[in-house]
Every structure is written in C-alpha cells, then in structure tokens.
DRENDO-1510 file (C-alpha; in Angstrom, 1 decimal, always signed):
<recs>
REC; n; res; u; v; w
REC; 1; UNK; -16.2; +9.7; +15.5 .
REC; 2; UNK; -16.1; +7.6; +12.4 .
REC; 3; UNK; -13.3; +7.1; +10.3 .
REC; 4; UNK; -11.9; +4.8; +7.1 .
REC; 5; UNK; -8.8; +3.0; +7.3 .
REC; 6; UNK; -7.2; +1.8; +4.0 .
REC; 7; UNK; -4.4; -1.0; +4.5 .
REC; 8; UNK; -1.7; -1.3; +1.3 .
REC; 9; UNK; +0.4; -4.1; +1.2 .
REC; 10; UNK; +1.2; -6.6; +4.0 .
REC; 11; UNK; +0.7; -6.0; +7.1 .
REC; 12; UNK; +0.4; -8.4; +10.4 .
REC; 13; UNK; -2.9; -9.3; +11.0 .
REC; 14; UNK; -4.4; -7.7; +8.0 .
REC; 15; UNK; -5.1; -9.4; +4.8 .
REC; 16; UNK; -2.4; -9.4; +1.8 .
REC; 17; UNK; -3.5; -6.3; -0.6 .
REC; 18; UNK; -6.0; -3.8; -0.2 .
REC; 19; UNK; -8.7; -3.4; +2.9 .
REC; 20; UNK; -10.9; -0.6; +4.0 .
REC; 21; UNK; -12.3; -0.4; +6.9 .
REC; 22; UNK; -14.7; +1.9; +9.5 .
REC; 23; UNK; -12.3; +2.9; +12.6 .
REC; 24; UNK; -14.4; +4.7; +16.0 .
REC; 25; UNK; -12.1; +7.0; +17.4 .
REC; 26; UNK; -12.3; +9.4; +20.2 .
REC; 27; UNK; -12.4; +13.0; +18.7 .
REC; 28; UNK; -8.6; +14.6; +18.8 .
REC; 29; UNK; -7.2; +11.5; +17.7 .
REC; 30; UNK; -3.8; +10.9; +16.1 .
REC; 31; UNK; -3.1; +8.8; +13.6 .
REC; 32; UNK; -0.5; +7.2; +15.9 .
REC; 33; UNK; -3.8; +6.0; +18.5 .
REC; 34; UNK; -5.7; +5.2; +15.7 .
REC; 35; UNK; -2.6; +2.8; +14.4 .
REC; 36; UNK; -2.1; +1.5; +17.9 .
REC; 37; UNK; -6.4; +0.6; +18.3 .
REC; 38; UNK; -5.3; -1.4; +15.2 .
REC; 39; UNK; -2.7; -3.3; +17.0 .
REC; 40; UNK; +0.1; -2.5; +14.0 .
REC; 41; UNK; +3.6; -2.0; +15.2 .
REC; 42; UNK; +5.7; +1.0; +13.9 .
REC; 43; UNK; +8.3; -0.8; +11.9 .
REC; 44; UNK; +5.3; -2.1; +10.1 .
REC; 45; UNK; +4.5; +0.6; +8.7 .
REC; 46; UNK; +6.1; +2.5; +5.5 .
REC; 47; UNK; +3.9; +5.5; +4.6 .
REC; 48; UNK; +0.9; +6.9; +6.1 .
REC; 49; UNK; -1.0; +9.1; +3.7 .
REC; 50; UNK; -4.5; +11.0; +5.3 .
REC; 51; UNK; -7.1; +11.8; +2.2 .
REC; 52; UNK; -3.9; +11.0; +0.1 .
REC; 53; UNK; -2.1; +13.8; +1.5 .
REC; 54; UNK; +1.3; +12.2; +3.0 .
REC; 55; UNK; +1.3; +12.8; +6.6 .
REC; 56; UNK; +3.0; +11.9; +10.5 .
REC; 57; UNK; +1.6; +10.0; +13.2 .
REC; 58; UNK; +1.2; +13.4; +15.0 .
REC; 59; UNK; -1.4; +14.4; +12.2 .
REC; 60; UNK; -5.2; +14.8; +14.6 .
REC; 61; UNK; -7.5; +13.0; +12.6 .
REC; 62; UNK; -11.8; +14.6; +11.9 .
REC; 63; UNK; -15.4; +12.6; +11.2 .
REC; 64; UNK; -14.9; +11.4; +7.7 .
REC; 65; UNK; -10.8; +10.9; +7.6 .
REC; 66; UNK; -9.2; +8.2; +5.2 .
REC; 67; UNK; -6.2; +6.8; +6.9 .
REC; 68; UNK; -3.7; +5.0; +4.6 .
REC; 69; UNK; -1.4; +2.8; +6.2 .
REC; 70; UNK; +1.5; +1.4; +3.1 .
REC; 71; UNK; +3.7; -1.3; +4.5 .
REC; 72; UNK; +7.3; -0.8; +3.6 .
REC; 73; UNK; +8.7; -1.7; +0.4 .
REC; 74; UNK; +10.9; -4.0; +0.1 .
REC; 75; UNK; +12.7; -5.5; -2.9 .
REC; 76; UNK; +16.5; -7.1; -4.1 .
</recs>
C-alpha cells in the first residue's frame, strides 16, 4: 500500500525544509517501520503528526496516509 510522507525541518539524509514523498508499505504498518524503511533514527525525530492528527510510532498506518515527520526544535 501507498502512502505520503511529509518531512519538516532537518532531517539526515533528507533535504532542509519541506519534502513529500510516496512510501510502499506492507499493510498493518506502523509508523515506527515506515520511519525505519526511511532510514531516520529516533532522536531525529520531534513530532509525528498522521493526516495532521498528532500521533505515536505505534499508530498502524492505511492506503492513502500522510505521515509527518517534524525534526526537533531547537533554539537558544
């Protein structure tokens, strides 16, 4: 199944700013194995928002999904 992944921020091996992006994902996915198929670590990772609904890694992702992965703010 088919899904869109929306980056925010910086994050490794992603561009600076926004992206979007199709995903393949087995269906019953999390949005932890989703993450991981994207080779992003954990710590880089602030928020995770599904259809802009805040959500877990747990959360099982369907056909049609946006997945929003928010690096961590940071500031001084």
């Amino acid at each position: 199944m088919r899904i869109q992944v929306k980056t925010v921020g910086m994050l490794r091996d992603l561009e600076a700013g926004r992206r979007i992006e199709t995903l393949e994902i087995l269906q019953g996915s999390s949005a932890a194995q989703a993450i991981a198929l994207l080779k992003i670590q954990d710590w880089e990772i602030g928020f995770i928002k599904i259809n802009g609904q805040a959500a877990g890694r747990e959360f099982i992702l369907k056909e049609g999904d946006e997945l929003t992965l928010i690096a961590p703010l940071g500031g001084g």
